[in-house]
N, C-alpha and C positions, 0 to 999 in steps of 0.2 A: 582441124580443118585442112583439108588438101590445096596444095597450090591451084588447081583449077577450081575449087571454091572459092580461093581468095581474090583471084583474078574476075571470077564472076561479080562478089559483094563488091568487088572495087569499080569495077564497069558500071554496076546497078549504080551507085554513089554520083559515080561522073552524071551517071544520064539524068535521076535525080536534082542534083545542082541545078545542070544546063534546063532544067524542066521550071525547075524555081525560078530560076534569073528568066526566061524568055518566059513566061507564062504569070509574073508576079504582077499586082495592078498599084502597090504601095510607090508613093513617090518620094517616101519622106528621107530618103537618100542624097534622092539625087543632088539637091546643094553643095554636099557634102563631095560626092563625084566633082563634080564642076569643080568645086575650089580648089580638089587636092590636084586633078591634073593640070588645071590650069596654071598651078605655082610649079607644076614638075616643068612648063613650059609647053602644054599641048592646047594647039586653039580650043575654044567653046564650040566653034563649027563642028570639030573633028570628035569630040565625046557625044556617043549617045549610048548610054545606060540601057543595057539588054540588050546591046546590037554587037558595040566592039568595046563596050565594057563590062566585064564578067569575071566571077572567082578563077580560082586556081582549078576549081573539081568540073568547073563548066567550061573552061578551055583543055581541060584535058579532054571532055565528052567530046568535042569538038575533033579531037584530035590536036590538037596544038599543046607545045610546052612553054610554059612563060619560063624564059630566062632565069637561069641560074644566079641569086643575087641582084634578081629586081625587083625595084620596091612597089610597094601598090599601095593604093588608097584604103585608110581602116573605116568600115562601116559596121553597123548594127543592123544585124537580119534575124531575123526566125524560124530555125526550123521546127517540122514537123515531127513530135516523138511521140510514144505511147507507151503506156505503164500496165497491168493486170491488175486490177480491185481485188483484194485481199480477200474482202468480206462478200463481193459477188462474184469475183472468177472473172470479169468482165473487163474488155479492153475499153481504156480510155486513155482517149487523144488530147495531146496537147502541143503546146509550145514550148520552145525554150529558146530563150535570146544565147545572140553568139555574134562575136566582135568576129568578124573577117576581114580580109585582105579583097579589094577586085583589080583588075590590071586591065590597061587598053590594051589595044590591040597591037600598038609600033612596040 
């Protein structure tokens, strides 16, 4: 793969992400949000999930770098993968759970 391929698949990734996190309707997070930043010491006012809290792959779409050596809240998300059927050649979609990192926005 060429560096301007991999720079592509990595950009596709980022925009991906950012597309999951602002376009997701699952709430079963957010507690999980709330409590962690709140113990890191950021008000309840100031979190809001999909707005200025997002993974690492969704503030890079953004353009933004989260800090070198900062910590983030672990959550359970799903993304979206696909397999080929052996026995019919045919694509099928699923899920796969994935422990991630999300970080606010300070």
């Amino acid at each position: 793969m060429t560096n301007s391929a991999k720079k592509t698949a990595k950009l596709q990734m980022w925009r991906d992400a950012l597309d999951r996190a602002e376009n997701g309707n699952s709430m079963a997070n957010f507690e999980t949000i709330y409590d962690g930043f709140e113990n890191m010491g950021i008000d309840a006012d100031d979190i809001e999930p999909r707005e200025n809290v997002l993974t690492y792959n969704a503030w890079r779409a953004k353009g933004r770098q989260v800090k070198k050596g900062q910590h983030g809240v672990k959550i359970l998300t799903w993304i979206p993968a696909s397999k080929t059927d052996k026995a019919t050649g045919e694509k099928v979609g699923f899920k796969v759970s994935k422990l991630v990192a999300v970080f606010h926005v300070t």
